[in-house]
C-alpha positions, 0 to 999 in steps of 0.5 A, a space after each residue: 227945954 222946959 219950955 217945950 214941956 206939957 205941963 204936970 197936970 196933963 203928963 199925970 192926966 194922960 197917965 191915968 187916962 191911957 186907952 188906945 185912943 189917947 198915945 204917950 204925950 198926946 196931950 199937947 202944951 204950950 207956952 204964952 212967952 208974955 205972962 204965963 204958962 197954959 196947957 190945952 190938952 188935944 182930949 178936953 180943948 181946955 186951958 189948964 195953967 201949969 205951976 211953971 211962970 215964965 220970966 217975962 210977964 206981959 199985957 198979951 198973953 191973950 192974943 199970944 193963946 189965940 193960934 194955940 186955942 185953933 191949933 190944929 195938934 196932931 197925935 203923933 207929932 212930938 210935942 218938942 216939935 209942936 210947941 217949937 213951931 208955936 214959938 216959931 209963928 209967934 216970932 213970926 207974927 209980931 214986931 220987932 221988939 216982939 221978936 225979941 222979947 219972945 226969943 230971950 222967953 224961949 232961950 230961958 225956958 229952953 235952958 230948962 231953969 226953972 228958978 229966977 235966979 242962976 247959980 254963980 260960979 264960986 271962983 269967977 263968979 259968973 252964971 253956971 252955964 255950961 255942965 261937965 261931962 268928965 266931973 258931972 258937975 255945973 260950970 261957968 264958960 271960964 272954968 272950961 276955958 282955963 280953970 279946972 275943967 279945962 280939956 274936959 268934956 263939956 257942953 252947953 247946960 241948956 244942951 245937957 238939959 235938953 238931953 236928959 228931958 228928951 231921955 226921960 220923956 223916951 223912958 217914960 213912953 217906952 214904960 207906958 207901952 210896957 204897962 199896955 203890953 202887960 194889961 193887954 197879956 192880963 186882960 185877953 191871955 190870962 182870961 183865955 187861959 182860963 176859959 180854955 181851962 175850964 173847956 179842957 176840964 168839961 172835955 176832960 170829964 166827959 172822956 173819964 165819965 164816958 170811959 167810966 160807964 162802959 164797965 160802971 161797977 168793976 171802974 167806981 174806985 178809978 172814976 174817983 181816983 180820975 176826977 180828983 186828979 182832973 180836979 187837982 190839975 184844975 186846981 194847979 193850973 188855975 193856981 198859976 193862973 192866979 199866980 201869973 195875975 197877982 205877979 203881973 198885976 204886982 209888975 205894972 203897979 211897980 211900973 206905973 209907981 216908977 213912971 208916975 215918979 220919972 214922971 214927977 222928976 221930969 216935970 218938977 225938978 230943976 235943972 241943976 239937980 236933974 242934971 246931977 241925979 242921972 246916976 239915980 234916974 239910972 237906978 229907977 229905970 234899970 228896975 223897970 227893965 228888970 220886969 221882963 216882958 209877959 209870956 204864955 208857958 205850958 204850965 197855964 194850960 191842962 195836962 191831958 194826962 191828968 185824965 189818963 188810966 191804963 186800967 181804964 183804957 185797957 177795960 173800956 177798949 174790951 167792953 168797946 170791941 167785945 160788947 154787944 154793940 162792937 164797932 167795926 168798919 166793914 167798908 174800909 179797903 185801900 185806896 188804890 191810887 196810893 198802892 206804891 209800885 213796890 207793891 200789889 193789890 188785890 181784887 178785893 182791895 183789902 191785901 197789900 203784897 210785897 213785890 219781887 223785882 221781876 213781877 212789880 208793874 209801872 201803875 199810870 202816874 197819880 199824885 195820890 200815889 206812893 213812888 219810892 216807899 211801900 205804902 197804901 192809904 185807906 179809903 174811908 177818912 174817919 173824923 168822928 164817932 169810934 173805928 175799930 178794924 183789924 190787919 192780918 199780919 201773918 208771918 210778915 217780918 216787916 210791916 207797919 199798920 197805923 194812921 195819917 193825915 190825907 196831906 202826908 207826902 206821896 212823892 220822894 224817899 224823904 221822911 216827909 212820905 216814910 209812916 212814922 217818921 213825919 209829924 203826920 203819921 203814927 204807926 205800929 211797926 214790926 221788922 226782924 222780930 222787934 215791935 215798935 211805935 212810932 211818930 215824928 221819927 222818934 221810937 218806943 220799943 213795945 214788949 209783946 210777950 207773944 209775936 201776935 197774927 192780926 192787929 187791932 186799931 181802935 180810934 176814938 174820936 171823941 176822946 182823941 185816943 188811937 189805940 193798938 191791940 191784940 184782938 185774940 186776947 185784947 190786950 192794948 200794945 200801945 195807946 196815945 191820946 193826941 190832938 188829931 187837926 184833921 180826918 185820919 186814914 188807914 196807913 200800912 207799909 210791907 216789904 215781907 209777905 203780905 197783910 190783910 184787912 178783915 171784916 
């Protein structure tokens, strides 16, 4: 339907001109059925004669624009639609021979020619009116009735035309949006990406920096070592970053290169060689689908790795606990509306007993409160500054002493309310001689060359390290650096014996 059609001009306009406020084809075109083609576009209210002429020429063409200058054009309204019920007040307006003059224009430009003259069948000699399927071919009404393409597919050439337009003005919408998703990916993700990027970097800095100056003479050579890998992470990642930029960049010239050509086809083919190029239109288009559509991927964001050293946090954790200005949290006791029943507090509210079946009590109920695991919660939550505090073991054959969130499950013997088994908690756990970490049900065996009597924890906020040592000698069981959402608390569990916090 060629005479539903926005004309060249807008098409290419409302390509180069896409922002939110102009959607696909909000330009909106119409027809004078008498002289000749006019466009008004929605955004400017000005006329624009398009390169296609109507057949039928005549003296009133300026009252046939009148209802389209005052038109009122709605944005999401396809524009098939709009110009069919122009056609249709025209109809409705003028007199009879009128009436007919505009209809055999609209049946014309419906039937997608743009050429005055029709094509002729070779054998019957008859206008190429009809397009077979089966043959993908132009034919006349006699070759589908009793010549050669008698029993194939075939449909109307008008029809067809309009089937193939429609197609391409969908295609064409659908790139467009691609375009805007890719833009909107490049504009907002990358350029986040690479704020985000330099905030990980300057904290990554700040942690090796403060570490660093704990013990400034024996850590000069890990310093560097440290900030040349930060700096080669940066580097990497703001490499894929502009990598990411340059391929996406590279995706939407292509796409808007394929969509300007689609574009160029719709608007300027004729309907004889549209109808006979799908195979080709095909191809353009099954390319645009091969881009794929822009996702975010961890390979754009730091490694926090890249600023962790064993040796640094092994020496920083000494000068941190056996310093002068040692951290020590001298108020920490269990909160003791968490006690499981499985266990005992005492009066102090700093040791945590297993016990036996004949001596456990049924404490009141509190939904604070443990009812099937041997846990206890502290009672200070800690979301800033460097904690340190120290658990007395003993000869306990089973326990586990580490942190959680105040939002770990309290209730039921599923993993939800188990320390270390759940997203929540992260514990150092000791059963039957075997010492392990763990965190969301997954273990890391620990060598602990001797079966140490008390446990140091050290929690560095700043830094977003929790590390797990042995206080006698200070050598670091286990470390992890995590990204803590929210203020921690004291976690343990026994079923052996007893453990102990101590000041």
């Amino acid at each position: 339907m060629s005479a539903l059609l926005p004309c060249s001009a807008h098409l290419l306009h409302l390509y180069y001109s896409a922002v939110p406020r102009a959607a696909p084809l909000r330009c909106r075109c119409t027809c004078c059925v008498f002289s000749h083609w006019m466009c008004v576009c929605a955004m400017t209210e000005e006329f624009i004669t398009c390169d296609l002429t109507c057949s039928s020429p005549s003296a009133d063409s300026e009252e046939t624009l009148k209802p389209v200058k005052t038109a009122e054009m709605e944005c999401e309204q396809p524009i098939f639609s709009v110009l069919s019920d122009g056609v249709k007040q025209q109809k409705e307006a003028g007199d009879t021979s009128t009436t007919t003059t505009t209809t055999n224009t609209a049946t014309d430009a419906e039937s997608g020619i743009f050429s005055g003259e029709c094509e002729l069948c070779v054998e019957h000699e008859t206008e190429l009116d009809w397009f077979c399927g089966t043959e993908l071919k132009l034919i006349c009404s006699h070759c589908a009735i009793v010549g050669p393409c008698h029993g194939h597919t075939v449909t109307p050439l008008a029809t067809r035309v309009t089937a193939v337009r429609n197609q391409l003005v969908d295609v064409c919408e659908k790139i467009q949006l691609q375009a805007l998703r890719i833009e909107r990916f490049i504009d907002q993700t990358l350029t986040a990406k690479e704020q985000k990027l330099q905030t990980a970097a300057s904290r990554a800095r700040e942690q090796v920096v403060a570490q660093i100056s704990a013990a400034r003479e024996a850590l000069e050579e890990e310093e560097q070592r440290l900030l040349e890998e930060v700096q080669r992470e940066e580097e990497r990642v703001e490499q894929c970053l502009l990598t990411q930029r340059a391929h996406w960049s590279q995706a939407l010239e292509s796409l808007s290169q394929t969509r300007s050509s689609l574009v160029h086809t719709l608007t300027h083919t004729p309907d004889a060689q549209l109808v006979t190029s799908v195979q080709e239109i095909a191809e353009r288009v099954e390319e645009t689908e091969g881009v794929g559509e822009p996702c975010d991927t961890e390979q754009l964001n730091l490694n926090p790795a890249c600023s962790d050293s064993k040796l640094l946090r092994s020496l920083w954790a000494t000068a941190v606990l056996l310093g002068p200005n040692a951290y020590g949290s001298s108020n920490l006791k269990f909160d003791e509306r968490t006690v499981s029943p499985l266990l005992s507090l005492s009066d102090d509210f700093c040791t945590l007993t297993f016990a036996h079946k004949k001596t456990r009590q049924s404490p009141p109920y509190d939904p604070a409160r443990f009812d099937c695991w041997p846990n206890a919660l502290g009672s200070v939550p800690m979301s800033s500054g460097t904690h340190s505090w120290v658990v007395d073991v003993g000869q306990s054959a089973a326990f586990k002493v580490g942190v959680c969130y105040s939002s770990l499950e309290r209730k039921g013997s599923g993993n939800e309310a188990r320390l270390g088994y759940n997203s929540q908690s992260w514990v150092l756990s000791h059963y039957d001689g075997d010492y392990s970490f763990c965190h969301a049900g997954k273990k890391v065996p620990l060598q602990v060359v001797k079966r140490p009597q008390r446990i140091g924890l050290l929690l560095d906020w700043l830094s977003q390290t929790l590390m797990f040592y042995e206080p006698d000698s200070s050598a670091v069981l286990y470390s992890i650096t995590h990204h803590f959402s929210a203020p921690l608390l004291l976690a343990c569990a026994v079923t052996d014996r007893s453990i102990t916090i101590l000041h």
